[in-house]
C-alpha positions in Angstrom: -2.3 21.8 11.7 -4.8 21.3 9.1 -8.3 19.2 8.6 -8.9 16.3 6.2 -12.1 15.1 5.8 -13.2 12.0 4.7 -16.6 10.8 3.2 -17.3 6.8 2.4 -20.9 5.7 0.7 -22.0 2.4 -1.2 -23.3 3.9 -4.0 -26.1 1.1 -5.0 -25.3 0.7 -8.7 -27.5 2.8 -10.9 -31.1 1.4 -9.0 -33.4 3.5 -9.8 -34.7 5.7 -9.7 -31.2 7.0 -10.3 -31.5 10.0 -11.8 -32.7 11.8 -8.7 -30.0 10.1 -6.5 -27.9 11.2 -8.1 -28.9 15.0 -7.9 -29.2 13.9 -4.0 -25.5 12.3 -3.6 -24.1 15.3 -5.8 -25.8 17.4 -3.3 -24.6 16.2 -0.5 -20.9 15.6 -2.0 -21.0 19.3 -2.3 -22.2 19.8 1.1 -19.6 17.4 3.0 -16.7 19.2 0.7 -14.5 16.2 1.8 -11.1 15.6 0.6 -11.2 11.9 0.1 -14.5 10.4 -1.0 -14.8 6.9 -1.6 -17.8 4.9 -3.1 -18.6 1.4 -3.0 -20.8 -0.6 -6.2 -20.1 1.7 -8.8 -20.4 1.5 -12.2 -18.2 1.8 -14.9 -19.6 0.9 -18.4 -16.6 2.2 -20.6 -13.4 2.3 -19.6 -11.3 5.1 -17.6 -13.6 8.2 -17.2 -16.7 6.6 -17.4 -17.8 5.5 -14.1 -20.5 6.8 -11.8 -18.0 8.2 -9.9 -16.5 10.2 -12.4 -20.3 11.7 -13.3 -20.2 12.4 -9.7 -18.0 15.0 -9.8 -17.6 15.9 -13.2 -16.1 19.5 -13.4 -15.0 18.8 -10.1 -11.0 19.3 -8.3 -11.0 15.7 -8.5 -8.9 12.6 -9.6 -10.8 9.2 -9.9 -9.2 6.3 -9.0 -11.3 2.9 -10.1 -10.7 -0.9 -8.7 -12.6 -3.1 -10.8 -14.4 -6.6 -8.8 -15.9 -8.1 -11.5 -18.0 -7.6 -14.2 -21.8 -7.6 -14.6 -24.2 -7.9 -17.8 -26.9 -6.2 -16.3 -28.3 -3.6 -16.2 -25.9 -3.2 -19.1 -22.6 -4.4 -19.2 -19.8 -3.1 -17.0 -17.3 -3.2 -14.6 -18.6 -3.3 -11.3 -16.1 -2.0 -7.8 -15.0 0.9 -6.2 -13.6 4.0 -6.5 -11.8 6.3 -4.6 -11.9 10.5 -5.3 -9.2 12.3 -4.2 -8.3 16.3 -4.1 -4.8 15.0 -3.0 -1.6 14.2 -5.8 -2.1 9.7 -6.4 1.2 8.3 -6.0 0.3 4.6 -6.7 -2.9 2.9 -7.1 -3.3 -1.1 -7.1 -6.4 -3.5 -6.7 -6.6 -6.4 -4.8 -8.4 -9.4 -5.3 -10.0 -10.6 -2.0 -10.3 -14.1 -1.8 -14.4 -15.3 -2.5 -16.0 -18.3 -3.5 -16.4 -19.3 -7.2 -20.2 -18.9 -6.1 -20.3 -15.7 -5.6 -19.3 -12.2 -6.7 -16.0 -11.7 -6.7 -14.6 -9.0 -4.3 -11.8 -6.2 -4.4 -10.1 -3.8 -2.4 -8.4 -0.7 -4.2 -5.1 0.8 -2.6 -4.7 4.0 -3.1 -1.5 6.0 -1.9 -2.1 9.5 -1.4 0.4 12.7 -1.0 -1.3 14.9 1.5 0.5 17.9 3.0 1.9 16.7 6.0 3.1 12.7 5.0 2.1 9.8 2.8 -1.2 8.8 3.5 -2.4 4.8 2.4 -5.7 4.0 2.0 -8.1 1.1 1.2 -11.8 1.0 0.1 -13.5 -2.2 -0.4 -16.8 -3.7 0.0 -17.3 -7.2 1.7 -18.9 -10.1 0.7 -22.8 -9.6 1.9 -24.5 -12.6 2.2 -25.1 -13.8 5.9 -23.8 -17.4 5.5 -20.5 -15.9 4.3 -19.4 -14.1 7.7 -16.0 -16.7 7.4 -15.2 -15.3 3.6 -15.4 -12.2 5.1 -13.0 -13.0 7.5 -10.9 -14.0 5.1 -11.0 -10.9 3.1 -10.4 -8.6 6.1 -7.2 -10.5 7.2 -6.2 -10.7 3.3 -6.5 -6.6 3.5 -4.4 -6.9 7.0 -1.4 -8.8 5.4 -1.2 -6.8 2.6 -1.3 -3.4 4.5 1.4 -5.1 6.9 4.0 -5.6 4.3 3.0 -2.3 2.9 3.8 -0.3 5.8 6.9 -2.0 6.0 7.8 -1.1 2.7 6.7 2.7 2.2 9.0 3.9 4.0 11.7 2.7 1.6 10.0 4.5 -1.7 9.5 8.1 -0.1 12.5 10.6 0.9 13.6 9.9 4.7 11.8 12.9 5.7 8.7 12.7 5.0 6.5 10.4 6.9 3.9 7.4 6.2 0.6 8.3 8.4 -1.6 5.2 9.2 -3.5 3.3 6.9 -7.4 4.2 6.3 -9.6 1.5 5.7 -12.9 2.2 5.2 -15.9 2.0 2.6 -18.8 -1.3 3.3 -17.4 -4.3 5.7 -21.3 -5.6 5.6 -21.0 -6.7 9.1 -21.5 -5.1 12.6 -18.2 -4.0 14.1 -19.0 -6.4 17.4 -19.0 -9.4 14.3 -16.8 -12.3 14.4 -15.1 -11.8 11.3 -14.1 -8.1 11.7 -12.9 -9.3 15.5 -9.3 -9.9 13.6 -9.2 -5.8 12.6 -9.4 -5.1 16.6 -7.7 -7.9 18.2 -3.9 -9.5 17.1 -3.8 -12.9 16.2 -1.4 -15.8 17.3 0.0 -15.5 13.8 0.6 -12.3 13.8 1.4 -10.1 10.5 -1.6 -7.7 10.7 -2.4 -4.4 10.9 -5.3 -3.3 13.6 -7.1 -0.6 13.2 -9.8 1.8 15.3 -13.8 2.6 14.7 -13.5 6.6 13.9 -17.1 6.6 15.0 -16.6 4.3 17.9 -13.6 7.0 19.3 -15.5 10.6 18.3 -19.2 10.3 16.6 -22.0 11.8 17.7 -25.8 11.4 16.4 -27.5 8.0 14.7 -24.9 5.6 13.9 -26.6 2.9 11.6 -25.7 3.1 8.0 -28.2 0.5 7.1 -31.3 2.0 8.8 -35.3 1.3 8.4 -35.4 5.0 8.1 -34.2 3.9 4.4 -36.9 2.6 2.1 -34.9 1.2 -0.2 -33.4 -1.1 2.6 -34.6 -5.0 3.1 -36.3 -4.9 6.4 -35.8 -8.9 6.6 -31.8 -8.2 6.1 -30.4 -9.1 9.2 -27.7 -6.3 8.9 -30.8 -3.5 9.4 -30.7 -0.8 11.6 -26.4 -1.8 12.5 -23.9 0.5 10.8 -21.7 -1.6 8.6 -20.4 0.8 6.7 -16.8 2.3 8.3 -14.3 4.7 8.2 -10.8 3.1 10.2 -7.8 4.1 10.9 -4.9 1.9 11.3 -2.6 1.6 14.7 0.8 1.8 12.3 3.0 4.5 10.7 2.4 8.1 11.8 -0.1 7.8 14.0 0.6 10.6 15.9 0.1 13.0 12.9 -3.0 12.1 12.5 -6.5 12.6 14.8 -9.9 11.7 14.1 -12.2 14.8 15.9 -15.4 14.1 14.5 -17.7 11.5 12.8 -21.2 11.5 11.9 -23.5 9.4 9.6 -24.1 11.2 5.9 -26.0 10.5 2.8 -28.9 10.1 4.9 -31.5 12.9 3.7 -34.2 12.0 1.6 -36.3 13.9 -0.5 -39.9 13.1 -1.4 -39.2 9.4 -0.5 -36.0 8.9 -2.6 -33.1 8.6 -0.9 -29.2 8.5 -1.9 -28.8 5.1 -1.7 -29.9 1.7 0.0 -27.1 2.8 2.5 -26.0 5.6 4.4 -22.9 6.7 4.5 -20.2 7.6 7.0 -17.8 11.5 7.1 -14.5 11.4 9.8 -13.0 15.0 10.0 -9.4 14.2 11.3 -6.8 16.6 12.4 -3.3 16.2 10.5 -0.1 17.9 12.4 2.8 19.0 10.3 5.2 17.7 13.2 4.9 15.4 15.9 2.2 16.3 18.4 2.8 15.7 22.2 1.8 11.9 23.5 -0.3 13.5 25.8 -2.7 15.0 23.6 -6.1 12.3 23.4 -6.7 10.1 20.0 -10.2 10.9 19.0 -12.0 13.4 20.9 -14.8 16.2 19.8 -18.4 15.7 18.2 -20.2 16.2 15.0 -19.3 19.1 12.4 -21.0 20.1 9.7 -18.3 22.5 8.3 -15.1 22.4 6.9 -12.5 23.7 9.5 -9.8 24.3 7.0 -8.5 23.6 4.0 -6.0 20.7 2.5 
């Protein structure tokens, strides 16, 4: 048995002032020592290795995996997506493009296929259309991430040696809507249809402390946005695969610490510790269970 902790934050771009969030996220990123970090409206003005994730943990045990969403012209011209950090061996890496409106900003997910030490682990960060009126295109980009995690799933199996086993899917990173929302319903709850993977809150099953990750504790936050003080930012994990390897025992809000009225970002973010079995663990043993933890409990 062994821990695997997992860290998700939307990053904000490079808003300033950025210089000293960045000394606070890099903090904190050295604090959480997670094993799977992934960041949400990042920056990457030059090609691979130039990211804000990459200056993130620059000297770091780290590979940097980048899913490009579209590109901006401002502040300076870049790619603009997410990116997923990794301690773990990258097997495959793809981005999806979620489908959105020629109106607004186009949105991604990135996939990111991870060898850990006791299976195959999949996982997805993406970040949601945000504007209110588009609660139905995010809908439609949650079930796009479903369908393409249910064929995936399907499929892994067949690309890894017979012994070693697919664990569930993560998704997790900024959804941009409460969890009780209509269009994130579909992650919880199957459809007629069919062909989706559901998944569960890791806070909802074993957090402890203030859950909002887009708080008016945050000055940087709109107080009119009608997301404030809700946590929209998630870390799930999927009912497929392995499940049985793998158990969320804590979850707590993070990036939240200011210092001298600047904080990380406009959001906070969210850690899961999970506990990963190197076989099977008995069915009567409870999924999600524990409280808050502030240290690593072992290493990956």
């Amino acid at each position: 048995m062994f821990s695997l902790r997992i860290a998700t934050l939307n990053l904000w771009g490079n808003h300033a002032p950025w210089t000293e969030r960045r000394r606070l996220i890099s903090a904190e990123i050295q604090r959480l020592s997670a094993d799977v970090l992934a960041f949400q409206e990042v920056l990457r003005p030059q090609g691979p290795g130039t990211s804000q994730a990459d200056d993130l943990v620059s000297g770091q045990p780290f590979r940097v995996c980048f899913g490009r969403a579209c590109n901006i012209e401002k502040p300076f011209v870049s790619e603009f997506g997410n990116a997923l950090l990794t301690r773990f061996p990258v097997r495959e890496q793809r981005t999806l493009v979620l489908p959105t409106p020629p109106s607004a900003e186009t949105r991604s997910a990135l996939y990111v296929v991870l060898s850990v030490n006791v299976g195959i682990l999949p996982v997805v960060t993406t970040h949601l259309s945000w504007e209110p009126e588009l609660a139905e295109v995010r809908a439609a980009q949650v079930r796009h991430i479903q369908q393409f995690l249910h064929l995936e799933m399907s499929r892994l199996p067949s690309r890894v040696p017979p012994h070693i086993p697919v664990l569930p899917p993560i998704l997790l990173g900024d959804l941009n809507a409460p969890w009780e929302s209509p269009e994130l319903v579909c992650l919880q709850t199957p459809t007629d249809a069919g062909g989706e993977v559901l998944f569960r809150d890791t806070f909802d099953l074993c957090g402890s402390g203030p859950k909002e990750t887009f708080s008016s504790e945050n000055p940087y936050c709109k107080a009119r946005d009608p997301a404030i003080d809700q946590r929209i930012d998630y870390i799930l994990v999927g009912q497929a695969g392995a499940l049985q390897r793998l158990r969320p025992v804590s979850s707590f809000v993070c990036f939240r610490t200011g210092e001298g009225g600047v904080f990380p970002s406009d959001h906070f973010g969210v850690c899961t510790e999970f506990e990963c079995a190197d076989s099977p663990v008995l069915p009567s043993q409870p999924f999600g269970s524990g409280g808050e933890t502030d240290t690593k409990s072992g290493a990956a």
